[in-house]
C-alpha positions, 0 to 999 in steps of 0.5 A: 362407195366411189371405189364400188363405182369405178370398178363396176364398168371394168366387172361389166366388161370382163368377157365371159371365160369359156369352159370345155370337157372331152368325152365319147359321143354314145349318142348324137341325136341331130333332130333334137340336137342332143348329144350323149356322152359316155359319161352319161352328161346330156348336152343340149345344142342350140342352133347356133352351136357349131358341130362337124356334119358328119358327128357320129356315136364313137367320135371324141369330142371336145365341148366348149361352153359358157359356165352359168355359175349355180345354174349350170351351163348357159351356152354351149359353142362348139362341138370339136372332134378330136383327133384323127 
């Protein structure tokens, strides 16, 4: 139980780990701030989410989030074109 103790602060102060995918932009919908990718993953943006201004259908892009465990992704943090 002592163990237990000590280790739970050092567990509460792991940072989250940052997962990411690439893929093909088919759809970018700014209003509703929805990214579709051509593998058919719908990507759900929040208002903090940093994307390019000029993100358009066709870009490739990588994708950095937060993993939420079972719940899928709880965060996404930025939207990156990649490459030229």
């Amino acid at each position: 139980m002592r163990a237990l103790l000590f280790a739970l602060p050092l567990l509460l102060a792991t940072p989250a780990l940052a997962d990411e995918t690439t893929g093909t932009v088919i759809a970018f919908d700014r209003a509703a701030r929805v990214i579709v990718l051509d593998d058919k993953t719908i990507w759900p943006l929040g208002e903090a989410t940093e994307t390019s201004p000029d993100l358009v259908a066709g870009d490739v892009v990588k994708i950095i989030y937060v993993g939420g465990g079972d719940a899928g992704v709880d965060k996404i943090t930025s939207v990156m074109r990649v490459g030229g």
